[in-house]
C-alpha positions in Angstrom: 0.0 0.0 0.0 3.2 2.3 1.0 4.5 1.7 -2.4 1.5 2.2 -4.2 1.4 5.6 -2.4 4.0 6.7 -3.2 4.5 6.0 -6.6 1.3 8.0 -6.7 2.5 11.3 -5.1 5.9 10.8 -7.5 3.5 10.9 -10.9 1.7 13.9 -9.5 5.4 15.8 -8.5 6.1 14.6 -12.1 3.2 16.0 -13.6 3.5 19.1 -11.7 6.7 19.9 -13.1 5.9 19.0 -16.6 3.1 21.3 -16.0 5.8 24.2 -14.9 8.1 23.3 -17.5 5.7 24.1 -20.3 4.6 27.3 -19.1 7.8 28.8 -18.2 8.6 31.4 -20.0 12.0 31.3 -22.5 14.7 33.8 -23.5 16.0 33.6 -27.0 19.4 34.8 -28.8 18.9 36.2 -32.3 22.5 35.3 -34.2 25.6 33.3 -33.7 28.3 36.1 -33.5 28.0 37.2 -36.8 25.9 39.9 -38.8 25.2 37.3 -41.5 23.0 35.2 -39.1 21.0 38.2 -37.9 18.3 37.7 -40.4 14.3 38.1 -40.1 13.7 34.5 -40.4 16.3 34.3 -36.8 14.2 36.9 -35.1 11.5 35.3 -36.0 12.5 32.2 -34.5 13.2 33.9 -31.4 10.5 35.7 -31.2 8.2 32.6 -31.8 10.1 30.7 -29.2 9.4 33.6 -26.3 6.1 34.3 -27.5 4.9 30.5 -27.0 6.3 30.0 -24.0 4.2 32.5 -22.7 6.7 35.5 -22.4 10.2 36.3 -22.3 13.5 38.1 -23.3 15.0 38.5 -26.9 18.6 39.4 -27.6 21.5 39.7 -30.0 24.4 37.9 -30.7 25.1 39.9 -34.4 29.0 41.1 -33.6 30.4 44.1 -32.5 29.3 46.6 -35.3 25.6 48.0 -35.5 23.0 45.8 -37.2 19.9 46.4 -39.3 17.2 44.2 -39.3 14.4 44.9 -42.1 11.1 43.5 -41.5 8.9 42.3 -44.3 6.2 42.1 -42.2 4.8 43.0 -38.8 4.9 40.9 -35.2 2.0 40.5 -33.6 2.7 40.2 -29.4 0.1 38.5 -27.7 2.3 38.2 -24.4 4.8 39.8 -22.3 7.8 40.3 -24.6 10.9 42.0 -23.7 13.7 43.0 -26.9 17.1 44.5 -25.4 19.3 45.4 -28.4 22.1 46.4 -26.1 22.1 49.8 -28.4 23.7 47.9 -31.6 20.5 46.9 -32.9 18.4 48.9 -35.7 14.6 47.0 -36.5 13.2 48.5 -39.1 10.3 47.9 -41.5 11.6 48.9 -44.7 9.6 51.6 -45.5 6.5 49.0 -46.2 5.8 47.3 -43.2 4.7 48.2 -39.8 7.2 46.8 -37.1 4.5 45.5 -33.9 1.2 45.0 -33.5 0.6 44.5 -29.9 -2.9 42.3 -29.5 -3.8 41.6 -25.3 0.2 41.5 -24.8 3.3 43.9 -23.5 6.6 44.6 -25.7 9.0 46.5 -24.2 11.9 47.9 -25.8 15.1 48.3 -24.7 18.6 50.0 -26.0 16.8 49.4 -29.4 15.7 51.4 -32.6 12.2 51.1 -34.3 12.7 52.9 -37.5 11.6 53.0 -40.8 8.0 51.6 -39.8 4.7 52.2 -42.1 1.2 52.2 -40.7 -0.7 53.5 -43.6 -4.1 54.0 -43.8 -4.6 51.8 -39.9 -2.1 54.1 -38.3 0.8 52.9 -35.7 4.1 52.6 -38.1 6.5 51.6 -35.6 3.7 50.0 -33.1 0.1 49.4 -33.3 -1.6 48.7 -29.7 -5.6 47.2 -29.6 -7.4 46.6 -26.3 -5.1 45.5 -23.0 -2.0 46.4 -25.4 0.7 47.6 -23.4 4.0 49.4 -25.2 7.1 50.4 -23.0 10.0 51.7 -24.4 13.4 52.3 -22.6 16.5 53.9 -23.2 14.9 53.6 -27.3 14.8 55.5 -30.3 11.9 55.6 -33.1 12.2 57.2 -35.7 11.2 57.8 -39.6 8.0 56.5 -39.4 5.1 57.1 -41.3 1.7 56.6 -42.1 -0.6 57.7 -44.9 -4.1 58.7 -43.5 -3.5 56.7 -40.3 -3.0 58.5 -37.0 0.1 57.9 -34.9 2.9 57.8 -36.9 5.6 56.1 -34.6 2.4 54.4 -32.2 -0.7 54.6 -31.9 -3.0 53.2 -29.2 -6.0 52.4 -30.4 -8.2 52.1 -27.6 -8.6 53.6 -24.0 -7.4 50.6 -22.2 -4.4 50.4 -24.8 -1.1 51.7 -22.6 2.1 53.8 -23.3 5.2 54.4 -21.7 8.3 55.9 -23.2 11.5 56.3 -20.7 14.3 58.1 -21.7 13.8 57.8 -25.1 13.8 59.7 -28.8 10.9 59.9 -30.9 12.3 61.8 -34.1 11.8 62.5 -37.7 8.3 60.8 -37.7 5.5 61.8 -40.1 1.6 61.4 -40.6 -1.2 63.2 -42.8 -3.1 62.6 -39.5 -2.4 63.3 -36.2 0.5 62.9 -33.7 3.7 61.3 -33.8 2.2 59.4 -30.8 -1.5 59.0 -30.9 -3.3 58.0 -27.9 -7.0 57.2 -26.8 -5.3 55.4 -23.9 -2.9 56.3 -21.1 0.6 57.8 -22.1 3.3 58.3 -19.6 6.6 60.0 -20.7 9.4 60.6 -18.7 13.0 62.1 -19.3 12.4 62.0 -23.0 12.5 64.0 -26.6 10.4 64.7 -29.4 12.3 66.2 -32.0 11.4 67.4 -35.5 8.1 65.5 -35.9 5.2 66.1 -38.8 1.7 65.5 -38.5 -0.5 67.4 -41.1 -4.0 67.6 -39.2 -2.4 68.0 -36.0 -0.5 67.3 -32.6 3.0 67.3 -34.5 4.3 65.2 -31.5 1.7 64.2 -29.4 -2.1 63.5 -29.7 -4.0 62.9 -26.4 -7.6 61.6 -26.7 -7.1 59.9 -23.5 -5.0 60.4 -20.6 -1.2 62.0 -21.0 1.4 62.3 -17.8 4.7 63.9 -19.3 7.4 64.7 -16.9 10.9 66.5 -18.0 10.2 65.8 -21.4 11.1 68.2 -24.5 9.4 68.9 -27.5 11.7 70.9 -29.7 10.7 71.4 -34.0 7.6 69.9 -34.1 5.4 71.1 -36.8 1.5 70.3 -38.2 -0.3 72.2 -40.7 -3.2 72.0 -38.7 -6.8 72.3 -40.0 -8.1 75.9 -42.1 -11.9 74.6 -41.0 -13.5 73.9 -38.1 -12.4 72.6 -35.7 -9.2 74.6 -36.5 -6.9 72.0 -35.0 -3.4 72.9 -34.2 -0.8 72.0 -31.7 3.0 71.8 -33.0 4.2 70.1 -30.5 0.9 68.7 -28.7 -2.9 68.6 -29.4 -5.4 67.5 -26.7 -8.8 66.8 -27.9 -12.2 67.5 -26.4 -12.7 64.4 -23.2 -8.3 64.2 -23.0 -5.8 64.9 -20.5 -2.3 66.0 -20.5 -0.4 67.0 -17.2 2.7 68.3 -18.1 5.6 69.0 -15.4 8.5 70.5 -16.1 10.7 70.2 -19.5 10.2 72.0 -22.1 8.3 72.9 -25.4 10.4 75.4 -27.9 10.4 76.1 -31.4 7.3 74.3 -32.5 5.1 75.7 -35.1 1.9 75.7 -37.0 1.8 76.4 -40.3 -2.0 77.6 -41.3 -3.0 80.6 -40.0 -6.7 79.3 -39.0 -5.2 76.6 -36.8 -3.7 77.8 -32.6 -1.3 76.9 -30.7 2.3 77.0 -31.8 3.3 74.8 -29.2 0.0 73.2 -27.5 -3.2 73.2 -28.6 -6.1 72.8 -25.8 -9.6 71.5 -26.4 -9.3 69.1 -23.2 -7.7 69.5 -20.1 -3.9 70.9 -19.8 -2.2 71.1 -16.4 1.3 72.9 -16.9 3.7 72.8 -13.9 7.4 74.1 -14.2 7.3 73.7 -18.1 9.6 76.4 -19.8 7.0 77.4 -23.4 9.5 79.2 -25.8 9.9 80.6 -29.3 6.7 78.7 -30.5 
């Protein structure tokens, strides 16, 4: 009976740890040492590997020199991803692909550059978010992205429960016919970070907020929209906060931001929300 027993509790320890086993999430290495071997296909592997084992941490092993990876396609993250590129690695979507589509899952970027991404007419060129998507970028840089009538040319967060958080990081050179480099219906936080020379036509050059925005030492610096010549007269250069958002701004800075048609306001922020301003040096807009 004693033996029987415990042969019993040894399947179920068995079992249990099969059962760990599977769900545990996995890191993955894209490369072997060499440039050569950082291809799509190898990220691809790697990212397939984390993502079905429920989460995990992508890196590089692509030599000592900076690397470009060109995406013919874009990723969709359904769980919690994590890419450090050690800031050697370059992802970029050719010009014809958006880079992430983030469905339910988190992706958070690290030492890494998202460039080159095209959201066209669905908006997000570098990264897409739909409902529960969380983006977090760290220590990053995204930039030349575009999209054709889609908002958000570097992200865009579809959705209010869709979430945003850039750290230290450089959103640059990104372009739209719609609005915002970032466009948000969600919640945006942004800390210790720079928006730099970004073009949206309709407006918000940098920064759309249709939902909830918490920026603190951040600048916005050569940001530009056309803004609208007919109601509603939309402006912003640097940032545009639509009727129902929410930006709280503290400290940083927003200089030498412009709008380009006389009927659209606010050379550096335009407000048809809520703004709170604490700190915040406004110049030369």
């Amino acid at each position: 009976m004693q033996t029987k027993l415990k042969c019993f509790v040894v399947f179920f320890m068995l079992l249990a740890m099969s059962w760990v086993t599977a769900v545990h999430a996995d890191n993955a290495v894209v490369g072997d040492g060499t440039a050569a071997s950082c291809t799509e296909a190898a990220f691809e592997a790697a990212f397939n590997t984390v993502q079905g084992s429920g989460g995990g941490t992508i890196t590089f092993n692509c030599g000592s020199a900076e690397k470009t990876i060109i995406f013919a396609g874009q990723k969709v993250v359904t769980s919690p991803i994590i890419i450090d590129g050690a800031n050697k690695m370059i992802l970029s979507g050719g010009n014809t692909a958006r880079l992430f589509a983030v469905q339910t899952g988190t992706l958070t970027v690290r030492n890494l550059t998202l460039t080159n991404g095209n959201g066209f007419a669905i908006g997000g060129g570098a990264v897409w978010l739909g409902s529960g998507g969380l983006f977090i970028a760290e220590n990053s840089i995204i930039q030349n992205n575009t999209t054709n009538t889609g908002p958000g040319s570097a992200i865009y967060a579809s959705v209010f429960d869709a979430q945003v958080t850039l750290t230290n990081s450089l959103i640059q050179n990104n372009s739209t016919n719609n609005y915002g480099a970032v466009n948000s219906v969600g919640l945006v936080t942004i800390t210790d970070s720079t928006f730099d020379n970004n073009f949206a036509k309709m407006g918000g050059g940098a920064l759309n907020v249709a939902g909830i925005a918490n920026i603190t030492d951040t600048i916005f610096t050569s940001n530009t929209t056309d803004g609208m010549a007919v109601p509603p007269n939309y402006g912003g250069g640097a940032i545009l906060v639509v009727p129902g958002g929410l930006v709280d701004i503290s400290g940083g800075q927003l200089s030498d931001n412009a709008v380009t048609t006389d009927e659209a306001g606010g050379g550096a922020i335009d407000v048809r929300g809520t703004a709170i301003l604490k700190k915040t040096l406004i110049n030369n807009n």
